[in-house]
N, C-alpha and C positions, 0 to 999 in steps of 0.2 A: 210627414214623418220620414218618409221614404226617399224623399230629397233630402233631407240632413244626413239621415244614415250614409248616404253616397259622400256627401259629402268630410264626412270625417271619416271613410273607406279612407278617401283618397289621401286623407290629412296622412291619417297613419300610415300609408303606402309610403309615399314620396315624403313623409319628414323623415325623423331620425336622424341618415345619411347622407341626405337628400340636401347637395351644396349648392350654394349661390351660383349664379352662371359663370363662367370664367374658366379658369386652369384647374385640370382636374388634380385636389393633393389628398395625397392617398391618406393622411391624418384624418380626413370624414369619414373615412370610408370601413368596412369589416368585411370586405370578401377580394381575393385577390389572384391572379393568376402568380405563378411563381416558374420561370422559368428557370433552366441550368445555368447555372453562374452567376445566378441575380440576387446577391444578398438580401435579404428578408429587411424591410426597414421598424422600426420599431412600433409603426402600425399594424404589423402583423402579430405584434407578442398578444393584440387583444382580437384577432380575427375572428368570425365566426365561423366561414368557411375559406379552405385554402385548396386551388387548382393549381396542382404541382406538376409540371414537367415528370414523366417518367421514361417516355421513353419514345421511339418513333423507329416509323413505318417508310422505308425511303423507296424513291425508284429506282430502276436499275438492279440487275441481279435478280435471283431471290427475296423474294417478300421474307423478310424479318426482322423483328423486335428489336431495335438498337438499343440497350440501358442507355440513358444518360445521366447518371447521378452515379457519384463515385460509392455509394452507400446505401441504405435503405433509410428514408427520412421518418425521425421521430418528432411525432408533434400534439405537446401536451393536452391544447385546449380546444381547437377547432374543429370540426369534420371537415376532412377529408376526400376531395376526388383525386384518382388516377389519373392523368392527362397523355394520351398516347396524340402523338402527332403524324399524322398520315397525311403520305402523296399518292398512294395507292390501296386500291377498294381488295387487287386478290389474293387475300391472308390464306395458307395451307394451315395444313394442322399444326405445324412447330409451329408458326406465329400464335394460333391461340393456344398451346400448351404453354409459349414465354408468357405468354398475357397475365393465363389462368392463376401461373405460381408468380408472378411482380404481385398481383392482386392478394394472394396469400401471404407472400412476405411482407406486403406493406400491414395486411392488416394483424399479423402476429407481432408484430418490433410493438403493438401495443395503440396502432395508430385507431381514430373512431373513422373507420371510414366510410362515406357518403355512396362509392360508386367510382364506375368511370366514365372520364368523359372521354369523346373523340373528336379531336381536332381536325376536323378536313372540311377544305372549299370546297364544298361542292354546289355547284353553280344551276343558277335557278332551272333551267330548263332539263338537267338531270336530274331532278329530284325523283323520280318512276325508278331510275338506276341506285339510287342513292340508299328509295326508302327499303328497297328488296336487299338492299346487304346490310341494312339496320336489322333487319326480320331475322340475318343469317347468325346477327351478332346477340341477339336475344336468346337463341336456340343455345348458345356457344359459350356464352357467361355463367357463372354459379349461379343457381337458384336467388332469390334475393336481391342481387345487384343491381342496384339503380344506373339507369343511362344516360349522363351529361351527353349533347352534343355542340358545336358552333354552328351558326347559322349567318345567313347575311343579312343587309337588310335589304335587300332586292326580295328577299321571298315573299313575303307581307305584301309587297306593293304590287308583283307581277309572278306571284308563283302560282301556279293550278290547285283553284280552292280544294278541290279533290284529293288530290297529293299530301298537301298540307293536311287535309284530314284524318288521314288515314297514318300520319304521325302522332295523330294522338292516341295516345295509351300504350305504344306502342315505344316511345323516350319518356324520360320521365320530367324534362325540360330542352328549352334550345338557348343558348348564349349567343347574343347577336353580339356581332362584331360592328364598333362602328370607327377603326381606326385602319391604317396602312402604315407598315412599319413603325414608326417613330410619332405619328404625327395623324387626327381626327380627320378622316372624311369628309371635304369640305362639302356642303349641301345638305347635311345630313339629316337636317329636320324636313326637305323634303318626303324622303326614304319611312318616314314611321306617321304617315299621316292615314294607315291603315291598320296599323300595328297593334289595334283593339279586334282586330279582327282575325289574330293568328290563332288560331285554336288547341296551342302547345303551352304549358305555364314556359316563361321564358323570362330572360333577365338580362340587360345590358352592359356591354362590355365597353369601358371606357379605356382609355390608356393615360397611363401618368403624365403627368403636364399638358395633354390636348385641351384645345379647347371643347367645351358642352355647358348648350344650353337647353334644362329640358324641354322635349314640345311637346305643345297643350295633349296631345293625345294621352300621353301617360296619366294623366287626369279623369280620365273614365277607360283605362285597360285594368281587367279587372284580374287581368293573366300575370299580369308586370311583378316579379316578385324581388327587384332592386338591379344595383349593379354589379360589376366584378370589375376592379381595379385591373388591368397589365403592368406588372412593374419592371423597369427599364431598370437596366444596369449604367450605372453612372460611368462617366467616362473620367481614365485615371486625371488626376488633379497635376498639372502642370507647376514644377519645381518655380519656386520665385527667385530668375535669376542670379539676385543678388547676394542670396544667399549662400551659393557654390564657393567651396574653397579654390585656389587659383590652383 
């Protein structure tokens, strides 16, 4: 009995959205990153959840909140995370006083929102660095708020079981990245042949057109809670010469 039930775990885990191997199109799919500038494509009007660009953390100068969005995004049906994108871990008070009220204003314009996520590489052997400014940013959020963060897949495979532990309960998921700019990780099914073993609910981050095929591991990750789409801004469409008056 106890072997079936696993077995239909896993059915209901990995169907639904769950695509054949090949080019990732975002029409399978219900969760989505959404960067600045990157028109929403019409697989978003039925999303479940939407990771939006809001805002980012640069280096150089003073540490502060750059908006990126000409506006405050309203969005009728999906929850909701904030996505800030950081190069840099030492936020002062004005960085989370921007944070505090983006998070207020997104969620008065009406939006359901999930939390924030935080965008930063940080690389497997900082995670000791990493996990002590997570603690900082817990202290520093409204009551309630849930904590997206990105993650790699180097951590799974060679990050200090310890570390990794000690992330849990402490975010409330990790978003593994398995793409570089424009285009999938090659090797990548190497990277998650551990990934039942990460002890954070977590969820994979494809990119639009990569190739992915799932491996077996997601098959008994009992943590794997789906994907999240990246979606790529099209490049403008080249006039058909012929067409031009003389």
């Amino acid at each position: 009995m106890r072997r079936w039930r696993a077995i239909l775990l896993a059915a209901l885990v990995l169907g639904g959205c769950q695509p054949a191997a090949g080019p990732v199109d975002p029409a399978r799919y219900d969760r989505f990153f959404l960067w600045a500038g990157v028109p929403p494509p019409p697989a978003a009007a039925r999303a479940r959840e939407l990771y939006i660009l809001g805002g980012e953390i640069r280096r150089g100068g003073p540490a502060r909140l750059i908006d990126m969005r000409a506006g405050t995004p309203h969005v009728a049906r999906a929850a909701v995370w904030l996505t800030v994108r950081a190069e840099r871990l030492d936020w002062d008070g004005q960085t989370w006083d921007a944070l505090c009220a983006m998070l207020a204003r997104w969620a008065a314009a009406g939006n359901r929102m999930e939390g924030l996520q935080i965008d930063f590489d940080a690389a497997t052997p900082g995670l000791g660095r990493y996990r002590a400014f997570l603690e900082t940013v817990r202290r520093e959020l409204p009551p309630g708020t849930k904590l997206s963060i990105t993650g790699l897949m180097d951590w799974s495979a060679n990050g200090d079981p310890a570390e990794l532990a000690r992330l849990s309960g402490l975010v409330d998921e990790v978003v593994i990245q398995t793409y570089q700019d424009r285009t999938t990780i090659p090797g990548y099914a190497a990277w998650f042949r551990h990934i039942d073993t990460l002890p954070v609910p977590h969820k994979i981050a494809l990119v639009e057109g990569g190739e992915w095929t799932p491996p077996a591991t997601l098959a008994r990750d009992r943590r794997f809670a789906g994907y999240v789409v990246f979606l790529l801004a099209k490049p403008p469409r080249r006039a058909d010469p012929g067409s031009r008056r003389p």
